[in-house]
N, C-alpha and C positions, 0 to 999 in steps of 0.2 A: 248110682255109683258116684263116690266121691271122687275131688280132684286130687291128686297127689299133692304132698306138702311142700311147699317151696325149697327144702331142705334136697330130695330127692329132684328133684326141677332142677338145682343149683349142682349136683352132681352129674348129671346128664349135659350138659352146657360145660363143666370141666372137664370133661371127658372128651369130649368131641370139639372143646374150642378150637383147636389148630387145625384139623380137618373142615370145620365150616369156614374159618377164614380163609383154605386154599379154597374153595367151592364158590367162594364171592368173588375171587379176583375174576372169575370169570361170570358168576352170577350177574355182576353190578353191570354188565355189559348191555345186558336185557333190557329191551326199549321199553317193558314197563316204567324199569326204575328212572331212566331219562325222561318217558316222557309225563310219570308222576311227579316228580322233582322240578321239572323244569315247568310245571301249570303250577305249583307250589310258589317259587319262586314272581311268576308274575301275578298272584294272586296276593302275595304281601308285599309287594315293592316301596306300599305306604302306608304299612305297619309295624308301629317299629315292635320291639321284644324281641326275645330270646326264644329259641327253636329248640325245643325238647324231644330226644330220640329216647324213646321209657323202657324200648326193649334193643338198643344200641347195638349189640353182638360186638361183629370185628368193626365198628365204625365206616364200614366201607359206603351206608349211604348219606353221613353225613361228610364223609369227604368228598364225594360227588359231587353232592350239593353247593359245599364252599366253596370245592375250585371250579365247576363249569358251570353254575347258576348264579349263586349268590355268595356273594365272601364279606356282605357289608354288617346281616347280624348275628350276633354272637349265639354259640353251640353249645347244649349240653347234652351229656350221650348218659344213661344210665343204664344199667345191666344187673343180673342178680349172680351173672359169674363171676368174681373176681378176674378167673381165667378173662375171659373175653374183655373186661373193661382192663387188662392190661394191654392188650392186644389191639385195642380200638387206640388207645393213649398214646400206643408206638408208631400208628398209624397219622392220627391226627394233628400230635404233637400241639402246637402252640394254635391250632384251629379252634379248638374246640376243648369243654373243661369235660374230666370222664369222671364219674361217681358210679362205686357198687353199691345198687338197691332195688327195692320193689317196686315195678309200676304202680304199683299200689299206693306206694308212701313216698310222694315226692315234697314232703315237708321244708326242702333245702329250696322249693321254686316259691316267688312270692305270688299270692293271690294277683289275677287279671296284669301279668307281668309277659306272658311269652306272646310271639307273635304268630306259632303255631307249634302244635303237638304231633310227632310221627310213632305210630304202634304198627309194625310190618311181622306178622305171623309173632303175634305171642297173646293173644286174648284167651286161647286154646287151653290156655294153663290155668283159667280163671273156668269157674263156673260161672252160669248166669247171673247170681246177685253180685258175685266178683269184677264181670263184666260193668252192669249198672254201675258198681259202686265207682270204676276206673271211670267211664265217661264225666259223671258227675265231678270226680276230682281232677281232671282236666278239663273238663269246661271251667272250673274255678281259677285257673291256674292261668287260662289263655284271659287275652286283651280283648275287650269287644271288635266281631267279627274277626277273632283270630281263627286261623285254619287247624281243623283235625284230616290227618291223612290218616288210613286205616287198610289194613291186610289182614284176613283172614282166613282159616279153611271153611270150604263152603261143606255144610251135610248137616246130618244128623250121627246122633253116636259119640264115640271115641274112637280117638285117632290109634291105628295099630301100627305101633312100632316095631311087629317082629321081633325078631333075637337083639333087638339092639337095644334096647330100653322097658322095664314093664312101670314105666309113669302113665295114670293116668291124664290123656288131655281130651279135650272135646272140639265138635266141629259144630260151628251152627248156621243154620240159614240166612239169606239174603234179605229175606221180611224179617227175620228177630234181631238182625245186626239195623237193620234201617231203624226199625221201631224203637228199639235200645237209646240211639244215637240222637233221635226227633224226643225221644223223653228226657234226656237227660238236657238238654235246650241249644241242640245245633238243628241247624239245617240242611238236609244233603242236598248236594249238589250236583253227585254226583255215583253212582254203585254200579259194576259192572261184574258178572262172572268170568271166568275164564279160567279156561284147562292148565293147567299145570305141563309142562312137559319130564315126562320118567318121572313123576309122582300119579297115581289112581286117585287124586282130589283135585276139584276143583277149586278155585282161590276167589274169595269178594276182594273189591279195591273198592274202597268209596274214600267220597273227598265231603267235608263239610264244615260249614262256619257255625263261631258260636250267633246266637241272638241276642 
């Protein structure tokens, strides 16, 4: 099965932007995000570059990040909503610069320029070579031993959206997100499972540098 087209991707995300940004004000509370964010932040305290958010949404974890972690390097949030990267922009304001695009095509970041890259639930939308291809162009993009932080749904299959959406996405495993991530030339650091609460998937978090 194919993955939907970004085009269908970008209307599912228009659709429900306002509704996911009210679900984060309360989401971003989750000691995931604090205490992903906050091992983030002491992992580059002497790195310098720019912090790339590739699937950005409402900006809510790169606000997090600048006011209770780190406010010393500079943000960028990209999105393939428009919706949502206005929504992140009103959020951020003068924190952080917002750009509509593809994780996929971050052409605007220069080579070995950021000090880490964040992808929090949106691999899903990539098939496997799509996947590959994203690490590769972020590890390009990051500074030597810059940080990847990563979210993903843990399984096999496609994700069922019910009545709400018929986009194809996919879930992949714990060993194919590892393996993915060690080929494309990081090193994990770090890969944990864990349940989701009121979703039926479980979520990876892995942490890793480049080489």
């Amino acid at each position: 099965m194919k993955k939907s087209p970004d085009k269908e991707v970008r209307e599912l995300y228009e659709e429900t932007a306002d509704s996911y940004s009210e679900m984060m004000d309360s989401e971003i509370e989750l000691s995931i995000y604090s205490d992903t964010l906050s091992r983030l932040a002491v992992r580059i305290a002497k790195i310098p570059g720019t912090i790339i958010d590739t699937s950005c949404g409402s900006g809510h974890m790169l606000a997090l990040f600048h006011d209770s972690y780190d406010s010393s390097h500079s943000l960028i949030g990209v999105d393939l909503s428009p919706k949502m990267v206005e929504i992140a922009d009103k959020r951020l304001g003068t924190k952080a610069k917002t750009f509509v695009g593809n994780m996929l095509d971050l052409g605007l970041v220069s080579p070995s320029s950021s000090a880490a890259v964040i992808s929090f639930f949106a691999i899903h939308h990539l098939d496997p070579e799509g996947v590959i291809l994203a690490l590769k162009k972020w590890h390009r993009i990051l500074i030597n031993q810059g940080q990847l932080v990563l979210a993903a749904w843990e399984g096999e299959g496609t994700i069922d959206y019910g009545d709400e959406s018929d986009v194809v996405a996919f879930r992949f495993t714990q060993d194919q997100i590892k393996s993915w991530v060690t080929e494309a030339g990081f090193l994990v650091e770090r890969c944990i499972v864990e349940s989701v609460e009121e979703i039926p998937m479980n979520a990876i978090y892995l942490e890793a540098k480049k080489l």
